[in-house]
Structures are given as C-alpha cells and as structure tokens.
C-alpha positions as CSV (number, residue, x, y, z in Angstrom):
1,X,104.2,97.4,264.4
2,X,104.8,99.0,267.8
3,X,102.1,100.8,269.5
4,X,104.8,104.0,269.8
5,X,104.5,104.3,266.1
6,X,100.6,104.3,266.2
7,X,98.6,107.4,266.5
8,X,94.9,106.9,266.9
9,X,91.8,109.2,265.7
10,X,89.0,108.4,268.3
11,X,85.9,108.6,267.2
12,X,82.5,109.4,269.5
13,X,79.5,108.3,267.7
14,X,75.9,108.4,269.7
15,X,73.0,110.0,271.4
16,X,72.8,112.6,274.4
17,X,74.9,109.9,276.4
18,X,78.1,110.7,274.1
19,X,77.3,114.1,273.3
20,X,76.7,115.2,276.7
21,X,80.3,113.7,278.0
22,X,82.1,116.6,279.6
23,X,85.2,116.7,277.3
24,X,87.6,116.8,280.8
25,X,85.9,113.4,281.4
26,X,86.6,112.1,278.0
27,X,88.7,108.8,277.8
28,X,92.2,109.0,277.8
29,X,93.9,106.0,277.1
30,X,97.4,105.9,277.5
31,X,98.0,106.4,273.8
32,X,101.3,108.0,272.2
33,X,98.9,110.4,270.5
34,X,95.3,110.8,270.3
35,X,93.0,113.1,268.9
36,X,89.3,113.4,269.6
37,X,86.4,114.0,266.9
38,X,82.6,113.8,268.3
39,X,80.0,113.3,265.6
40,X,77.3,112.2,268.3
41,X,74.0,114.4,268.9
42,X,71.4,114.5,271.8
43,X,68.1,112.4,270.6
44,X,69.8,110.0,267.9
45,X,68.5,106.7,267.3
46,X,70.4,104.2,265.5
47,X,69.4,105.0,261.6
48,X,70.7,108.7,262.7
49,X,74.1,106.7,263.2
50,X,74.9,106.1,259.5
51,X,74.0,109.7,259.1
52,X,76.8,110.4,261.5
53,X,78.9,107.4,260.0
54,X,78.4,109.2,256.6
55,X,79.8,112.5,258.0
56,X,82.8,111.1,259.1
57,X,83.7,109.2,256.1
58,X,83.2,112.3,254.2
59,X,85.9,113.8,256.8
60,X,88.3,111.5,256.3
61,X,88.2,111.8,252.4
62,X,90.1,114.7,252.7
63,X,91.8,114.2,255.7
64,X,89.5,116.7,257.7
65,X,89.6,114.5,260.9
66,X,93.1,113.4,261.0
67,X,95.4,115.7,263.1
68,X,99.3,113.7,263.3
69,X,101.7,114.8,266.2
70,X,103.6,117.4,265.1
71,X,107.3,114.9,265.4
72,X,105.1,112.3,263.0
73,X,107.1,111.0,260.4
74,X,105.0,109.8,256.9
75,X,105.7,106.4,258.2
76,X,104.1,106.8,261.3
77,X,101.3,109.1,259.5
78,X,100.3,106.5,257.7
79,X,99.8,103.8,260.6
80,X,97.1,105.9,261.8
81,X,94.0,103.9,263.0
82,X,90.4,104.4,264.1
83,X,88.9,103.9,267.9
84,X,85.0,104.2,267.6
85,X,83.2,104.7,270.7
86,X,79.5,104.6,270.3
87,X,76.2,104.2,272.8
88,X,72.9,104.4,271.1
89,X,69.5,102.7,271.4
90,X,67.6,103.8,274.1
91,X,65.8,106.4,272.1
92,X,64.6,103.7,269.4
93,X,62.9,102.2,272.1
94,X,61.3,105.5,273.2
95,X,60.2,106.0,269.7
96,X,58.6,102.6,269.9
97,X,60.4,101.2,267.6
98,X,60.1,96.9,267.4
99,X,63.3,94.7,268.7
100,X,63.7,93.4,265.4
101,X,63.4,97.1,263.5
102,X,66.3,97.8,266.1
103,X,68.4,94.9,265.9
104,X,68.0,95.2,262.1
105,X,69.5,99.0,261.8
106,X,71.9,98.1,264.4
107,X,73.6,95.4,262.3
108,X,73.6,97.9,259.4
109,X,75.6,100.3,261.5
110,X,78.0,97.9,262.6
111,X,78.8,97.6,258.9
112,X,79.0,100.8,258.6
113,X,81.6,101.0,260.9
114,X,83.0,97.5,259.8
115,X,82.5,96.8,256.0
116,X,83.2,94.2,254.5
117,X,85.0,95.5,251.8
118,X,88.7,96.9,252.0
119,X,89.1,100.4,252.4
120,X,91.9,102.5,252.1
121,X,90.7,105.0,254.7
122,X,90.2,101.9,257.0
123,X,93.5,100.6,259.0
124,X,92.0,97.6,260.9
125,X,89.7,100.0,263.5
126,X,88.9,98.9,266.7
127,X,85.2,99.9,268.6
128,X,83.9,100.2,272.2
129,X,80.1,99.9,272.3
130,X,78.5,101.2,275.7
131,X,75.4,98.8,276.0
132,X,71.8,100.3,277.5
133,X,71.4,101.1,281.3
134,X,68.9,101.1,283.9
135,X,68.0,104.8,284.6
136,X,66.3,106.1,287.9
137,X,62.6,107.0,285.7
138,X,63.0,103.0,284.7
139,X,62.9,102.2,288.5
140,X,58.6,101.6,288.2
141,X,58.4,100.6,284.7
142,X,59.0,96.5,284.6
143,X,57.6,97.5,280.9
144,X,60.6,99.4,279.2
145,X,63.1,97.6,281.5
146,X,62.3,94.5,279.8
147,X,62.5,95.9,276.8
148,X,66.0,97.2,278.0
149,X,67.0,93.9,278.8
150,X,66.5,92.4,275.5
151,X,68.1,95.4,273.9
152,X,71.2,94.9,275.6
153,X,70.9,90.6,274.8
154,X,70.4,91.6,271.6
155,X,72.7,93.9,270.8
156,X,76.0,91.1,272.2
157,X,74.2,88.7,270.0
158,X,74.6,90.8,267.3
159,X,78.3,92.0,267.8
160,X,79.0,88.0,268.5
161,X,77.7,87.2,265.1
162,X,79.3,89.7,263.2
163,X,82.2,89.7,260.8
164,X,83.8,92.0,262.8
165,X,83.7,90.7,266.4
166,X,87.2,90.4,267.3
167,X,87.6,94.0,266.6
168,X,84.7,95.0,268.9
169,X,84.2,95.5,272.4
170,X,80.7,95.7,274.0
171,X,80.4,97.3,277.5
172,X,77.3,95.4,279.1
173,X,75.5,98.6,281.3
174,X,72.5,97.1,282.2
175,X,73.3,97.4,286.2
176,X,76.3,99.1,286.0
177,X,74.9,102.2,287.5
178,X,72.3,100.4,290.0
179,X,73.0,100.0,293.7
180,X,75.6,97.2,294.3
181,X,73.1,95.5,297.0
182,X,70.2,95.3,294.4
183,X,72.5,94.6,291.0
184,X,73.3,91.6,292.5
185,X,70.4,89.7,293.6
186,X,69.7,87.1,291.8
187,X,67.2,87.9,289.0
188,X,68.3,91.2,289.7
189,X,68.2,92.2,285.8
190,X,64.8,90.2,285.0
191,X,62.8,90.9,288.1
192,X,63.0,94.6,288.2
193,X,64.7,94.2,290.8
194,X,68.2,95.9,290.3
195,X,67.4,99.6,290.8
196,X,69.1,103.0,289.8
197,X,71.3,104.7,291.9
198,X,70.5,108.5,291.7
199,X,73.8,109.2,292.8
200,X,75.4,108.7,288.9
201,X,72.1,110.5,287.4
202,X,71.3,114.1,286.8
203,X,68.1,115.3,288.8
204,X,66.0,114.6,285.2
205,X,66.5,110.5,286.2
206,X,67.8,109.9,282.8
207,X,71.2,111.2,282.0
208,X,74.1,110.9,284.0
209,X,76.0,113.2,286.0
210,X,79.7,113.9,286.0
211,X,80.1,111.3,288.8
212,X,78.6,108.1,286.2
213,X,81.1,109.9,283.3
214,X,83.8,109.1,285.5
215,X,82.9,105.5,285.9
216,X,82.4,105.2,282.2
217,X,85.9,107.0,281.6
218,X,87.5,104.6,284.0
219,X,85.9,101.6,281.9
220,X,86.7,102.8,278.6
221,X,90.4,102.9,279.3
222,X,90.9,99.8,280.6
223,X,88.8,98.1,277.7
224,X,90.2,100.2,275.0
225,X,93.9,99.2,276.9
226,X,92.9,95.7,275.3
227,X,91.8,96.8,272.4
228,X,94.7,98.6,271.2
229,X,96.9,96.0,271.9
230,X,95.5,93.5,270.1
C-alpha cells in the first residue's frame, strides 16, 4: 500500500510534557492527512497511562477519534492507522516509586498500546516514545539523576525486549537538552556531569519552553519520517 492512500490518527499519550506542547509546535510529519487527538494530562504517571489507553480505545469503538479527509474513499478509510506519541515517567520517580514497580507498569502499557492479540481497531500502529531528560532543578541532585539514568536504560531495555519492537521508536533524552560542551564529556551521563541548559526550560527548571518544543518537533518528524515508511 502507498503511503498516499494512508491517513494516520496521531495519538499524544503522557504527562505535563505532552499536554503542555503548544499545539502550533505539534509534530507535523509530512503525512497525506493527519489528525491530532491528545489524551495526555499534567502529573500522570505511568498506571495513569492505561487509564488514558482505555479512553482512547473506548473512542475508537465508535469511531469518535477518527476524522478521514473529506476526498477519502472507503478504501482509503479503511487503511487508517495509529501514530502514538507518548513521554511519561519522571513523575513515578517523584512519587518514589521502585525501578522495578516502574519498569513493571511500563511493560504493561506498552501492551496496552501493542497487544498481543489481533484487533480490528488496530492496523499495524507505529509509536514514538520520548525517553526522560535532565532538567535545570536535577543540575545538584546526583541522587534523582541516577535514578534518571536508569530510567531511561531501562525503559530501551524494555522496548528491545518487547513483542512489539520493530514498531517502536524510543527517543533517548537524557542530554538532549544539556549544554553541548558538558553532554559530551566523557561520563557526562554517569558523573553528573552533563548539565541543563536553561535556555530550553521554563523559569520553574522543570518544563520546557517553546524553544525545547521546537527541538522535540524537529525530532519527531524525522523519526516518525522512518516510522511511517516502514
């Protein structure tokens, strides 16, 4: 099938990360058609994803989130398929949640997304996964940025192991938004020595600014470019 007769429902799923994207910043893939449905909301840890996984399956039951081009034949209709983007995490490991309590939910969400059983409201879907990142209030706490660094180990272990690899593509963030003289030093990621830049980050040192939306938008495309074309 060619991509022309492929419209694609994409899907935000996440925390204050996704559902604080300024919608002119969204990702915009060079797609025949695309619409945009975001289930994410501010504070959501992983477990909260299946919630939001559960809403959109109810959506799609009756066609709720599905919005074909207005020239869409029912052969074209029917090709549509799935683009999940989804960043969550961080806030499990504020909550103090355990690295295996984590890893364990997020291996039940990527089934969520990816069962293993057939479904008819599934057309082979295809995921983006924005991995943790070092934020200016981690820049003195070696503490949480360890645990940061094994969430983001942990969460390409788990994507690597899962039935569902292939169709998945994980977007390591760890340094991505740290200086480019610190982020890569040697160590940089172990030693606490990669550090924030402000200049992607809202004054609150935790979420980021319009700037660090761009660079995530710029990303997105081209890794959803491969996706899509697999």
């Amino acid at each position: 099938m060619c991509m022309q007769d492929v419209s694609w429902n994409i899907l935000l799923f996440g925390d204050s990360d996704i559902s604080r994207w300024p919608p002119s910043l969204h990702p915009s893939p060079p797609l025949v058609h695309s619409k945009i449905s975001n289930y994410s909301k501010g504070g959501a840890e992983l477990a909260d994803i299946l919630h939001q996984i559960d809403q959109w399956k109810i959506q799609i039951k009756d066609g709720s989130n599905i919005e074909p081009p207005p020239s869409t034949t029912t052969r074209n209709a029917a090709a549509a398929r799935d683009l999940f983007l989804c960043c969550v995490g961080e806030n499990d490991i504020g909550g103090g949640r355990s690295m295996d309590q984590i890893l364990e939910t997020f291996r039940a969400v990527l089934d969520g997304f990816f069962p293993q059983e057939k479904s008819k409201h599934l057309h082979n879907p295809r995921m983006v996964f924005l991995g943790p990142k070092y934020e200016p209030w981690l820049t003195h706490d070696n503490s949480n940025r360890k645990q940061y660094t094994k969430l983001n180990n942990g969460f390409q272990r788990a994507i690597r192991k899962h039935h569902a690899s292939a169709q998945i593509i994980y977007i390591d963030c760890l340094t991505m938004f740290c200086t480019k003289e610190t982020a890569t030093v040697p160590g940089a990621i172990y030693g606490g020595k990669a550090m924030p830049n402000s200049e992607y980050f809202d004054p609150d040192g935790l979420h980021l600014n319009d700037a660090g939306y761009r660079m995530w938008k710029k990303i997105v495309e081209e890794k959803t470019a491969e996706l899509i074309d697999v």
